[in-house]
N, C-alpha and C positions, 0 to 999 in steps of 0.2 A: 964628114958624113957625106955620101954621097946621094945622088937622086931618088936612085932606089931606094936605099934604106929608108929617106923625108918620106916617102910617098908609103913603104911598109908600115913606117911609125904611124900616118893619118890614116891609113885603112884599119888596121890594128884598133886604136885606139876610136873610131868609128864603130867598129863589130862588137868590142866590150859589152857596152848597154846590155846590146842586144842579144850577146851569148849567153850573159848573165838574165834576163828576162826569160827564155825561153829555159835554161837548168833551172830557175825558179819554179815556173808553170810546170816543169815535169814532175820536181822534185814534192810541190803542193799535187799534184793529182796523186801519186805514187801513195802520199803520207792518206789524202781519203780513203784510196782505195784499203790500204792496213786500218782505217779505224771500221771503214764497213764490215772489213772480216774478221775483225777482233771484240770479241765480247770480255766486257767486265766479267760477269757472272758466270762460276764455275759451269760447267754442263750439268756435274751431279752433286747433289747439297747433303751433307752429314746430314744426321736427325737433328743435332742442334740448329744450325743453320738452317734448316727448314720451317721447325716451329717457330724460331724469331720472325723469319719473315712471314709465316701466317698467323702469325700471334695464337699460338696452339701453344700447349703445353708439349713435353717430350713423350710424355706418358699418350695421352692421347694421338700424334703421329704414330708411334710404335702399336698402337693400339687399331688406327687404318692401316699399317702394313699387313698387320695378322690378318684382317678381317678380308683383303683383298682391296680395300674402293683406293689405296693409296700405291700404286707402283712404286718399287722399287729393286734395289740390284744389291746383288753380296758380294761385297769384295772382300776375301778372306773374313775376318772377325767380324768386318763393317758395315754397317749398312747405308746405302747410298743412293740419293730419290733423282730424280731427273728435274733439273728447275725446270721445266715445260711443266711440272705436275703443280706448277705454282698459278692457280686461277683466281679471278676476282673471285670473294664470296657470291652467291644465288641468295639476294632476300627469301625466294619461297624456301628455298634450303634451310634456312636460318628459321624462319616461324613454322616449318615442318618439324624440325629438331626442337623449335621451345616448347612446342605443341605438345612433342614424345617425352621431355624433361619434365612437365608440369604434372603428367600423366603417370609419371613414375611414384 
């Protein structure tokens, strides 16, 4: 082995670490960057999956899309809400509507 080579093998084996640190750091900012722009949650939610998550029945979501207060989109046969249409409930909404229930 000659000088050269001793002296490539100790700088070599010096840079390792620290090639490998830094494709680390790229590789960990790359992987955040894909979960910020990747959403679990469909963009647009069948009527089933809508009523689970607002705990409505299906009857009644199909029931706001007629009426209008519920957006949604037709894709061929289907009907398909936007999860943005998915809000906390409004307490005054809620004792408004028991208010209209009791009255009925």
């Amino acid at each position: 082995m000659t000088v050269e080579e001793t002296i490539a093998g100790a700088v070599v084996a010096q840079l390792i670490p620290e090639i490998q640190r830094v494709v680390r750091a790229e590789l960990t900012a790359q992987a955040a960057s894909l979960r910020a722009h990747t959403t679990t949650e469909p963009e647009l939610l069948t009527v089933r999956q809508y009523a689970e998550r607002a705990n409505l029945s299906q009857c009644t979501v199909r029931r706001h899309i007629a009426d209008g207060s519920l957006p949604s989109t037709r894709i061929g046969a289907s009907i398909r809400i936007p999860s943005s249409a998915l809000r906390p409930a409004d307490p005054s909404e809620i004792a408004s509507m028991a208010r209209a229930a009791r009255s009925l």
